[in-house]
ROROVEX-84425 format. One record per residue (C-alpha): residue in one letter; z, x negated, y. Coordinates in pm, whole numbers. Each point is the difference from the previous one (the first is absolute). Example, Ala and Ser with C-alpha at 12.3 -4.5 7.8 and 13.67 -1.06 7.14 Angstrom:
BEGIN
+----+--------+--------+--------+
! aa !     c3 !     c1 !     c2 !
+----+--------+--------+--------+
!  a !    780 !  -1230 !   -450 !
!  s !    -66 !   -137 !    344 !
+----+--------+--------+--------+
//
This chain:
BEGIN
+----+--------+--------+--------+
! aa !     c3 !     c1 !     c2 !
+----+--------+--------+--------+
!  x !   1395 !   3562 !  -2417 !
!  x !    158 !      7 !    366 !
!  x !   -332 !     72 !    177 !
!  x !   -212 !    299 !    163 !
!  x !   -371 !     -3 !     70 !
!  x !   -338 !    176 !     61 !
!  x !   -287 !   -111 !   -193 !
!  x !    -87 !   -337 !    167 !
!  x !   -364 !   -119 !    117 !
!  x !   -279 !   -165 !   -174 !
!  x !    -40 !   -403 !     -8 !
!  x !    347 !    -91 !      4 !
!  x !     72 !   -309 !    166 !
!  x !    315 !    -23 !   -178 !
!  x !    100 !    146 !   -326 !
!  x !    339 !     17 !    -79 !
!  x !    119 !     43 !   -368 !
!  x !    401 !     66 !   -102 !
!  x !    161 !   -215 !    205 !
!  x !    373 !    -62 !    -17 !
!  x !    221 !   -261 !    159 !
!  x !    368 !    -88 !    -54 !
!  x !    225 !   -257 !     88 !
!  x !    281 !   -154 !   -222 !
!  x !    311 !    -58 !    170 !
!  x !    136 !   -266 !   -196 !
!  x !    308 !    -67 !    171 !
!  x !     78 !    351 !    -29 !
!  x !   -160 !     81 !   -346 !
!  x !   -157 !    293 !    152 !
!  x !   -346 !     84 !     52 !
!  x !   -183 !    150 !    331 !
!  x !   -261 !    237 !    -39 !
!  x !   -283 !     19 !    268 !
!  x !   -295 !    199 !   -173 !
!  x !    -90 !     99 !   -316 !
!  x !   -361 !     81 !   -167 !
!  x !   -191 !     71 !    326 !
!  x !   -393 !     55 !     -6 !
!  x !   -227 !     58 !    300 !
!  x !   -347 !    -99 !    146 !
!  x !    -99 !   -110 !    306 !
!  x !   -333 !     35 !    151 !
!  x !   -191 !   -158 !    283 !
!  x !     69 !     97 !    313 !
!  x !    305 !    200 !   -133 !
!  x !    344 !    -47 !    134 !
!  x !    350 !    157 !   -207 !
!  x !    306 !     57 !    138 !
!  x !    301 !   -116 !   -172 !
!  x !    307 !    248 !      7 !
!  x !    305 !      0 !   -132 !
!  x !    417 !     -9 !     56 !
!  x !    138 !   -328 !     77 !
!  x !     27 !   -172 !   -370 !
!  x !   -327 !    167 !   -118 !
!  x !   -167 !   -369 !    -38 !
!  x !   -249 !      5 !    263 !
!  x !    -14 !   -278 !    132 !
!  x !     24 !   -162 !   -329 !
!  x !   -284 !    216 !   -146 !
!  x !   -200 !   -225 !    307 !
!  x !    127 !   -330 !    -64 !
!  x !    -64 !     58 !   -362 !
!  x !   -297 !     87 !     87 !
!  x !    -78 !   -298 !    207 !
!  x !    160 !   -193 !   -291 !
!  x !    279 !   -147 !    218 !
!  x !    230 !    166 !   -301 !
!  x !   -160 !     27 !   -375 !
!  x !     -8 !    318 !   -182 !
!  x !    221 !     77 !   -308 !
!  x !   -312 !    201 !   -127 !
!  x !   -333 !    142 !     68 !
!  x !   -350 !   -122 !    176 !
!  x !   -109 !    -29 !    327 !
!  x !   -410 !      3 !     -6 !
!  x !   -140 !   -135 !    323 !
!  x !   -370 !     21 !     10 !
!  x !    -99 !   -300 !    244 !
!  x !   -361 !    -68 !    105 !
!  x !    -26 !   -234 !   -299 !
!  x !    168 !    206 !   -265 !
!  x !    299 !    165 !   -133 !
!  x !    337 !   -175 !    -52 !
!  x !    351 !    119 !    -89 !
!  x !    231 !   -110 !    314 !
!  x !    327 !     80 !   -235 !
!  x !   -121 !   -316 !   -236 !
!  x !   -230 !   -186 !    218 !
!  x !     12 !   -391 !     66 !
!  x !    224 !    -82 !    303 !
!  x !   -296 !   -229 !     95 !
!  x !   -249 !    308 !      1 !
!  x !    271 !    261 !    127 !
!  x !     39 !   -266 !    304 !
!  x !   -434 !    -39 !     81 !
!  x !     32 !    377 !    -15 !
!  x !    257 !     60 !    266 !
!  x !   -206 !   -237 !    187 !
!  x !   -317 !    162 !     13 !
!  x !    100 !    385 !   -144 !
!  x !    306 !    117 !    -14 !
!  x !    260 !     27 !    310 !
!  x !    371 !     91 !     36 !
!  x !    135 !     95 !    319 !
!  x !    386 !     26 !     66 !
!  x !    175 !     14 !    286 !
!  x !    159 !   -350 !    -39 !
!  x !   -196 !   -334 !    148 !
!  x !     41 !   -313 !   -172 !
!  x !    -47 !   -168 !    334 !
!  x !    -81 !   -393 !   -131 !
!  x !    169 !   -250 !    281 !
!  x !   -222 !   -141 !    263 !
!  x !   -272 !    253 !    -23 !
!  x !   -145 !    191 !    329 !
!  x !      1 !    357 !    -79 !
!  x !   -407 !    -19 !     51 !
!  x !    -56 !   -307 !   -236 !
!  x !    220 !    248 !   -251 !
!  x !   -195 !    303 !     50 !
!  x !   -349 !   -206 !    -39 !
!  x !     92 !   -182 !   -288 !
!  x !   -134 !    277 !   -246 !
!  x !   -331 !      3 !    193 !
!  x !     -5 !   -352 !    -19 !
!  x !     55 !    -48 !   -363 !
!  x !   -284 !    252 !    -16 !
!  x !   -252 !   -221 !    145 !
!  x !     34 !    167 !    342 !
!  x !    -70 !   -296 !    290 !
!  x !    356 !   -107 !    150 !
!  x !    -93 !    103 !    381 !
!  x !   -100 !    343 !   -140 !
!  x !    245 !     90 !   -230 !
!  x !    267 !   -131 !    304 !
!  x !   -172 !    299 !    236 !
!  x !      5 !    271 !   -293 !
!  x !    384 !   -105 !    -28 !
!  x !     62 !     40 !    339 !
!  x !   -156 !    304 !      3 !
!  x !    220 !    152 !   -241 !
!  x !    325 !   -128 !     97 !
!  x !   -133 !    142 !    374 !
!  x !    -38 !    340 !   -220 !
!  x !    347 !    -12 !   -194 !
!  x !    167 !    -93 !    355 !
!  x !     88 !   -306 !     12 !
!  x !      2 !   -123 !    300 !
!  x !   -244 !   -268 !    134 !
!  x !    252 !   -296 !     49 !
!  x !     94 !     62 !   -372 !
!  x !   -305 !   -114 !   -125 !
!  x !     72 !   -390 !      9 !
!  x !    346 !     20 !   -100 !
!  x !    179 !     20 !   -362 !
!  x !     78 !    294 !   -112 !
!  x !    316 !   -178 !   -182 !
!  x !    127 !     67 !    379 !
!  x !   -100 !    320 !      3 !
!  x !    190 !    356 !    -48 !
!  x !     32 !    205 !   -295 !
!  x !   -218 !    230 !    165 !
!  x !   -267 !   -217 !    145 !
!  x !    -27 !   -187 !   -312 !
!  x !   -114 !    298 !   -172 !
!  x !   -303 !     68 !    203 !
!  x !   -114 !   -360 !    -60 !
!  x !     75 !     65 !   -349 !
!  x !   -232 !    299 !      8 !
!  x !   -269 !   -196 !    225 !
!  x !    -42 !   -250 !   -250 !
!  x !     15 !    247 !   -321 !
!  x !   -265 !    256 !    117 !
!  x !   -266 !   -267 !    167 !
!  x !   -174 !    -56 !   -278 !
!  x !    -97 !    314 !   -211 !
!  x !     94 !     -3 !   -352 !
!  x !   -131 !    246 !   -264 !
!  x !    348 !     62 !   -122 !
!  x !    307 !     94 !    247 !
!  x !    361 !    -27 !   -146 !
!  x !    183 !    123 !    349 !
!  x !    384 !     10 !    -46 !
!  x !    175 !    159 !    303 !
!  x !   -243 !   -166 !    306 !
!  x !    141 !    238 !    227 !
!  x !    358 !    -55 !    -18 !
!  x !    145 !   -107 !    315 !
!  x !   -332 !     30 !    157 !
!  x !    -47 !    152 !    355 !
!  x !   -220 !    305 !     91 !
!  x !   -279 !   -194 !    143 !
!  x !     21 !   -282 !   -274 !
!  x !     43 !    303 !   -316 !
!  x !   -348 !    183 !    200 !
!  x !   -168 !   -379 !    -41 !
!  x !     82 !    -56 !   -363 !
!  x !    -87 !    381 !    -67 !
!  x !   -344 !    -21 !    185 !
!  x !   -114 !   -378 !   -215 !
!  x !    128 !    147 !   -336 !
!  x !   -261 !    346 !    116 !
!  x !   -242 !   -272 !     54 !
!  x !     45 !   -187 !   -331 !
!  x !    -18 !    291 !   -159 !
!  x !   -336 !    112 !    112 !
!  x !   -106 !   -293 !    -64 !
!  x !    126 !     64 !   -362 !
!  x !    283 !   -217 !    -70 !
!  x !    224 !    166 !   -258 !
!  x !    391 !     17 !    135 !
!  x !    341 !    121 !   -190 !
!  x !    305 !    -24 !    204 !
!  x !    352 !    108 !     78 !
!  x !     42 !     95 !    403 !
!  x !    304 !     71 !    162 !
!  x !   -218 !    242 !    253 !
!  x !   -211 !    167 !   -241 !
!  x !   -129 !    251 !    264 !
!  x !   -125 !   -256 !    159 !
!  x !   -247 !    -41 !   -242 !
!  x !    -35 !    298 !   -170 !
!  x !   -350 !     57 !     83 !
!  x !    -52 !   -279 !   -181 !
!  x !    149 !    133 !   -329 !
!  x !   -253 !     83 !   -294 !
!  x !    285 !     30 !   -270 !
!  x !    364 !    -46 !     -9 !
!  x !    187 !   -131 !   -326 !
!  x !    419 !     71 !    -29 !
!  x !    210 !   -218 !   -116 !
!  x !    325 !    116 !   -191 !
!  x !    275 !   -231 !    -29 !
!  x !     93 !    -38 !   -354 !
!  x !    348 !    137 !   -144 !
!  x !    104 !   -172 !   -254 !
!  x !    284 !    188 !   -235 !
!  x !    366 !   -138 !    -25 !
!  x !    -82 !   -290 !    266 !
!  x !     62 !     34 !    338 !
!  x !   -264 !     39 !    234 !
!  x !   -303 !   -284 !     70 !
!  x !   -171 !    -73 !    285 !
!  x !   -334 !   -196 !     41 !
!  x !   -122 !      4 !    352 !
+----+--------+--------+--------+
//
């Protein structure tokens, strides 16, 4: 066990049960360790901090999580508003309606699609949601207006954009539509003051509003009034090999 934590809240949103991940290395005939038998629960409206030294598997514990990677062992119960299912052996066809309409992941990286306006990109999750084009086109603006980018932006693709400014449309389009399940792996990385005090300010809103949120931040204080619970990650040591690293 490579974890540390206070008795968690009632109603988990998420229950996680011994969780490990590894990766073979076949070319190498070595395996990587990332995490090994990890439990916790997650409740509405609660939001975890992920800590750990570089190699600890935290950002794999999210993707795993998300079920971008599959687990080597243990469950992942997610309680959605039409029942219970285990993410770590889910259908890709139901893990893919959930990250639809439940579950987001927010990174720091934009997979900006070619020949998309930053607002049509934005929208889109509104859209998909049944949200009227014109309006979900305003609420888009309004949020890249909030993450700072700047008004001429809007219309143009963000595969033209910078590293940095492709971030905050990234962010624009991840937090417009509140999920009840936040995966958030480093959002503020590369970030500027004003943009870091926007993201910090819609992830206070979301969750008020009760949306359970785990993440990895590379400005925790920035958030630390956020914080309900912290879990550490140790990276894991494995005798007569040399070190692993799964970051």
């Amino acid at each position: 066990m490579n974890i540390q934590l206070s008795k968690p809240a009632a109603s988990p949103v998420l229950r996680v049960e011994g969780l490990s991940k590894q990766f073979e290395m076949h070319h190498l005939k070595r395996t990587l360790y990332a995490f090994e038998d990890i439990s916790f629960e997650l409740s509405k409206g609660e939001f975890i901090l992920l800590r750990g030294e570089n190699g600890a598997g935290k950002s794999t514990l999210l993707r795993t999580l998300y079920r971008s990677y599959l687990p080597r062992a243990g469950r992942v119960f997610y309680h959605t508003e039409e029942g219970t299912i285990d993410l770590a052996s889910a259908a890709d066809v139901d893990i893919a309606v959930l990250r639809r309409r439940e579950i987001g992941f927010v990174t720091q990286f934009l997979n900006a699609r070619p020949r998309v306006a930053a607002e049509e990109l934005v929208a889109e999750p509104l859209r998909l949601a049944g949200t009227p084009h014109s309006d979900a086109v305003i609420e888009a603006r309004r949020w890249l207006s909030a993450f700072g980018v700047k008004k001429q932006l809007w219309a143009a693709y963000p595969s033209t954009f910078s590293g940095g400014e492709q971030q905050k449309v990234n962010l624009a389009r991840a937090l417009i539509l509140p999920q009840r399940l936040l995966l958030l792996d480093e959002p503020t990385a590369s970030l500027d003051r004003d943009a870091r005090k926007a993201l910090v300010t819609r992830l206070g809103e979301l969750k008020a509003a009760g949306v359970a949120m785990i993440g990895v931040f590379h400005h925790p204080e920035d958030i630390q009034h956020l914080i309900d619970r912290e879990i550490h990650l140790k990276a894991i040591k494995i005798e007569d090999e040399e070190d692993h690293v799964a970051e």
